[in-house]
N, C-alpha and C positions, 0 to 999 in steps of 0.2 A: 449518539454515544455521549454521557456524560462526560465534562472532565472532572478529573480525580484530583481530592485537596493534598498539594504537596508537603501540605501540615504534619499528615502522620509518615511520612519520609525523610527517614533520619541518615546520617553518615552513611552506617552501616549498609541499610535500605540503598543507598545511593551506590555504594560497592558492591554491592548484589546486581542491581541494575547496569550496571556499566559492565560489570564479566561476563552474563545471560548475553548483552547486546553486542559483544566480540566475539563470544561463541554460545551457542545455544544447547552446546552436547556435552558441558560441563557437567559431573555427578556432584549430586548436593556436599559429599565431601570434599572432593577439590573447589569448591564455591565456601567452606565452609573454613577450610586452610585457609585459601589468599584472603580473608575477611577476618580471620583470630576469631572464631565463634564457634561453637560446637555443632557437630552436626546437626541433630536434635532441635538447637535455636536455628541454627540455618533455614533448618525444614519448615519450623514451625513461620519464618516471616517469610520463606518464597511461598507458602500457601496463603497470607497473608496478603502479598503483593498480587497475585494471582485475583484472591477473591475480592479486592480493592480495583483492581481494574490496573494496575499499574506495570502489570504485564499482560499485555493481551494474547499474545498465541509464541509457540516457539517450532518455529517452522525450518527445512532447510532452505538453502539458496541454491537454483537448479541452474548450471550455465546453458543459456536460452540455445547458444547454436549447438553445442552437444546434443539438441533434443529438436534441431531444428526448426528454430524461431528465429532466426541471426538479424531482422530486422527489427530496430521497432521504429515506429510511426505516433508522433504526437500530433493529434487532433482537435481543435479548434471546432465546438459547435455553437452554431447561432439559431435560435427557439423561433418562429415565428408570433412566438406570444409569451410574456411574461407573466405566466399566473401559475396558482400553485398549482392546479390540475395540470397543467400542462407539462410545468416540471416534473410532477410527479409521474405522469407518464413517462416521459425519457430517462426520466431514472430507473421506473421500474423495466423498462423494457432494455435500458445498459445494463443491469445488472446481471439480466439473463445471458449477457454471452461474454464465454470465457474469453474471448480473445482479449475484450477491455481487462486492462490489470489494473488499473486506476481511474475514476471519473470522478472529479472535482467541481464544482459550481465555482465557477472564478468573479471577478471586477473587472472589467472592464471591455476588447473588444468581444470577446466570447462571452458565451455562458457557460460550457462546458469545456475544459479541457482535459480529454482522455489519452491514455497511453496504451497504445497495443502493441503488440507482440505477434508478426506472422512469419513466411517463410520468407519471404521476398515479394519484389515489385509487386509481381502479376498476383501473389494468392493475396497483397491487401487491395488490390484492384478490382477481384472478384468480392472481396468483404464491402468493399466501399460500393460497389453498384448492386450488389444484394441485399446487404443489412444496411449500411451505413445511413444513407439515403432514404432509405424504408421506418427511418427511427418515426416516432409519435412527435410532430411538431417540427424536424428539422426545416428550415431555411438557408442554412446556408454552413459548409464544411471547409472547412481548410486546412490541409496534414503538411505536414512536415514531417522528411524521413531523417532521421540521426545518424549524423556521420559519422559520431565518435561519443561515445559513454565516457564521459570525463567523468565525474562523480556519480553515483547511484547506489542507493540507499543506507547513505553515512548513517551512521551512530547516532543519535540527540544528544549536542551537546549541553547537558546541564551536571 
């Protein structure tokens, strides 16, 4: 993904941005009140931010254990090999399963650290000796289970 030049992001653009990212089920008229702009302009710069990249998707937010995911587990992967085929196989093959919500290439003890979402213990017990383990390249895993969701998925502050 590219980033996008915050050149063409102005005030306004920046009030747009910040309402979308407190709530995402605002109608372009109440975005276009708290902003002093007209609808019409409203509409015309959220298709604008949209087609610049500077909103990428507007999704809800699903509480994980309502739906039966109440843990999550951060994981810690070490590659056996640092090359790009190699990455690129554990990427392509993390990408195909939905449990990963997030896989990053980090600095330092890891290479990867992913974030899953399962029921508990035992179903990321089955994930980790079935898929986990079975990734393209893994050497060595380390999880960690979250005891507490202190922050997760603040606003960007700019």
């Amino acid at each position: 993904m590219e980033e996008s030049s915050t050149e063409s992001i102005d005030r306004i653009d920046r009030r747009i941005l910040r309402l979308l990212q407190q709530d995402g089920r605002l109608t372009n008229a109440e975005i276009a009140q708290r902003v002093n702009i007209s609808p019409a302009t409203c509409h015309r710069r959220m298709r604008r931010l949209s087609a610049d990249q500077h909103v990428l998707d507007v999704r809800a937010r699903i509480n994980p254990v309502s739906v039966g995911l109440g843990s999550l587990v951060m994981v810690g992967v070490v590659l056996d090999r640092s090359t790009p085929d190699s990455f690129a196989a554990f990427e392509d093959a993390v990408i195909a399963m939905p449990e990963v919500l997030d896989c990053n290439l980090v600095a330092g003890d890891f290479d990867y650290l992913l974030k899953i979402r399962v029921r508990d213990m035992a179903d990321f017990n089955a994930l980790h000796s079935k898929m986990l383990i079975a990734l393209p390249g893994v050497r060595q895993i380390r999880s960690f289970f979250v005891m507490k969701e202190v922050k997760d998925n603040a606003p960007l502050p700019f």
